[in-house]
C-alpha positions as CSV (number, residue, x, y, z in Angstrom):
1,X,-46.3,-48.9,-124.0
2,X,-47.7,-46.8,-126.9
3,X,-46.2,-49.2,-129.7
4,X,-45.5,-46.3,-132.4
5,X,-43.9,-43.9,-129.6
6,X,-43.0,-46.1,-127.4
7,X,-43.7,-44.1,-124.3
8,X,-46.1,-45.7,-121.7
9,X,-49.3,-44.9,-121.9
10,X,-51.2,-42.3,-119.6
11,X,-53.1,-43.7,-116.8
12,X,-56.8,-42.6,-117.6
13,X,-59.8,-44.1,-118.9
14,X,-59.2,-43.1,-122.3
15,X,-56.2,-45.3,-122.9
16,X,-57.7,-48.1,-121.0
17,X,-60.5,-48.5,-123.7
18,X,-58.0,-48.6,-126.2
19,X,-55.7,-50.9,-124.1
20,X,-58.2,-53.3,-123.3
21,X,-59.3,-53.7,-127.3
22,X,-55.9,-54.5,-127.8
23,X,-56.0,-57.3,-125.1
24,X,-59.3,-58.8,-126.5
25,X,-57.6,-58.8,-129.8
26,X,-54.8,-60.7,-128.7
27,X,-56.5,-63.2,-126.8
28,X,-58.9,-63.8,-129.9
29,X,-56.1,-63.9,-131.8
30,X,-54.3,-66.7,-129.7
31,X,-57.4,-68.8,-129.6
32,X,-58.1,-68.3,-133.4
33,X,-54.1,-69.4,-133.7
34,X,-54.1,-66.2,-136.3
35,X,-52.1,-62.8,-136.2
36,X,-52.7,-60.5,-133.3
37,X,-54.4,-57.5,-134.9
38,X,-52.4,-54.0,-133.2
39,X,-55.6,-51.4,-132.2
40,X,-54.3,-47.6,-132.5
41,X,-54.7,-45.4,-129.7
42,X,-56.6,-42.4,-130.8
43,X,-56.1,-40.8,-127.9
44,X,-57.4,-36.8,-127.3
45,X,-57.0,-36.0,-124.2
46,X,-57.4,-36.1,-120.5
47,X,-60.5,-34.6,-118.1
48,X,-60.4,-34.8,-114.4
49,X,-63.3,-33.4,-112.3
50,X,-62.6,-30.9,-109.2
51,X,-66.3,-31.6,-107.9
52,X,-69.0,-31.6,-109.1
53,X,-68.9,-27.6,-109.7
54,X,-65.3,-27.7,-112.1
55,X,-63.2,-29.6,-114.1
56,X,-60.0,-29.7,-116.4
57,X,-60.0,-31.1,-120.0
58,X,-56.4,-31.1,-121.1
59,X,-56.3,-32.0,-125.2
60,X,-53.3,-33.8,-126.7
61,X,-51.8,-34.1,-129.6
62,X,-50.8,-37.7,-131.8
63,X,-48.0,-38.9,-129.4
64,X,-50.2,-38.4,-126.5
65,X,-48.3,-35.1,-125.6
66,X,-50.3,-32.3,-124.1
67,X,-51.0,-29.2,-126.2
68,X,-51.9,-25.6,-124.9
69,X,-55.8,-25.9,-125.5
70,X,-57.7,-26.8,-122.7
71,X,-61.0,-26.1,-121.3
72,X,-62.1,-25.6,-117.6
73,X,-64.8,-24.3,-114.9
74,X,-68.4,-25.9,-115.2
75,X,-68.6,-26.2,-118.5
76,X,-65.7,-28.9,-118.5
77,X,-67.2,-30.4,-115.3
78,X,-70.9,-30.9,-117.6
79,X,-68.1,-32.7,-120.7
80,X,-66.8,-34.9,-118.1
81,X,-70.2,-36.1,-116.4
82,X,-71.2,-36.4,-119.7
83,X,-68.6,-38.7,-120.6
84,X,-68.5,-40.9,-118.3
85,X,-72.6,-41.0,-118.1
86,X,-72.0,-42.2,-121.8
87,X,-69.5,-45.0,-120.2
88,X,-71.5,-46.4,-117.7
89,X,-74.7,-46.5,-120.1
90,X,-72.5,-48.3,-123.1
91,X,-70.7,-50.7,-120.5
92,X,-74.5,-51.5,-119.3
93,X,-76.0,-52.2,-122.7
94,X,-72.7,-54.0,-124.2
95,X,-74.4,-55.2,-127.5
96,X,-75.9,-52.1,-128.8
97,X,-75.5,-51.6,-132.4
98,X,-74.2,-55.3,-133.1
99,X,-76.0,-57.1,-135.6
100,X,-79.2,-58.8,-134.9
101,X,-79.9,-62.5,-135.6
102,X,-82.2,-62.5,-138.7
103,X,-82.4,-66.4,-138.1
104,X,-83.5,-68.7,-135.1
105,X,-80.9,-70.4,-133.9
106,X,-81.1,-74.6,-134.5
107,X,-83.1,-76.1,-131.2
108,X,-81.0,-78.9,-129.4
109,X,-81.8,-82.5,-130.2
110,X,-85.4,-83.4,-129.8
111,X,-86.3,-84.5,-126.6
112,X,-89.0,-87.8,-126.5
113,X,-92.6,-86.8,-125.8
114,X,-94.0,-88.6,-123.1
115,X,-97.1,-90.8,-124.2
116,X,-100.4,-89.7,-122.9
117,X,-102.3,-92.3,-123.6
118,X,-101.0,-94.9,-121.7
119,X,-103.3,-98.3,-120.8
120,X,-103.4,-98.8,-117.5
121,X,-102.1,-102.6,-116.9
C-alpha cells in the first residue's frame, strides 16, 4: 500500500525498486534496533513493450494516477529497452558509485611462520 494514498501500489518494476528499498530499510532498521526509515515512491509512470517493434509509456501523476500524456510506437519501444538495459547493467555491477576503501582493511591474526632452518636430529 502506497503509505501517503493509501492505495496499493501498481504491479511494475518501477514500484518494486521503491518497494524493495523500503524492505531493506526495515530489515536494517530491525537489526540496528533503530526507527524504520519510510522511502517515498517517486513513481512516473508505466511502459509495457508490444514487441520488439512498439510500446506504451503511460506517465502518472503524484498519487500514482494516470495522466493523458503518453508516448507510443518505436520510439517508446527504444525508452523501454533502454530502461531495462540500464536495470540489468546496474543490478550486474551493484556497487557502482559507492565509496571506495581509501584504507586496507586490518589482516587477521598472524599466522606462525614455519622455521626453515630446522636441524635435522
Amino acid at each position: 500500500m502506497h503509505r501517503e494514498t493509501g492505495r496499493p501500489l501498481p504491479m511494475s518494476y518501477a514500484s518494486a525498486g521503491h518497494t524493495g528499498r523500503q524492505a531493506m530499510m526495515a530489515i536494517m532498521g530491525r537489526l540496528a534496533d533503530r526507527p524504520i526509515r519510510t522511502v517515498k515512491l517517486d513513481y512516473r509512470g508505466n511502459h509495457i513493450s508490444l514487441g520488439r517493434r512498439d510500446g506504451i509509456i503511460q506517465l502518472v501523476d503524484g498519487q500514482a494516477q494516470p495522466t493523458p500524456r503518453h508516448l507510443g510506437g518505436r520510439t517508446a519501444a527504444r525508452i523501454k529497452a533502454s530502461i531495462l538495459g540500464m536495470s540489468l547493467w546496474a543490478t550486474s555491477h551493484p556497487t557502482f558509485g559507492l565509496p571506495t576503501r581509501t584504507r586496507r582493511v586490518a589482516a587477521g591474526p598472524a599466522m606462525p611462520r614455519r622455521n626453515r632452518n630446522r636441524t635435522a636430529a
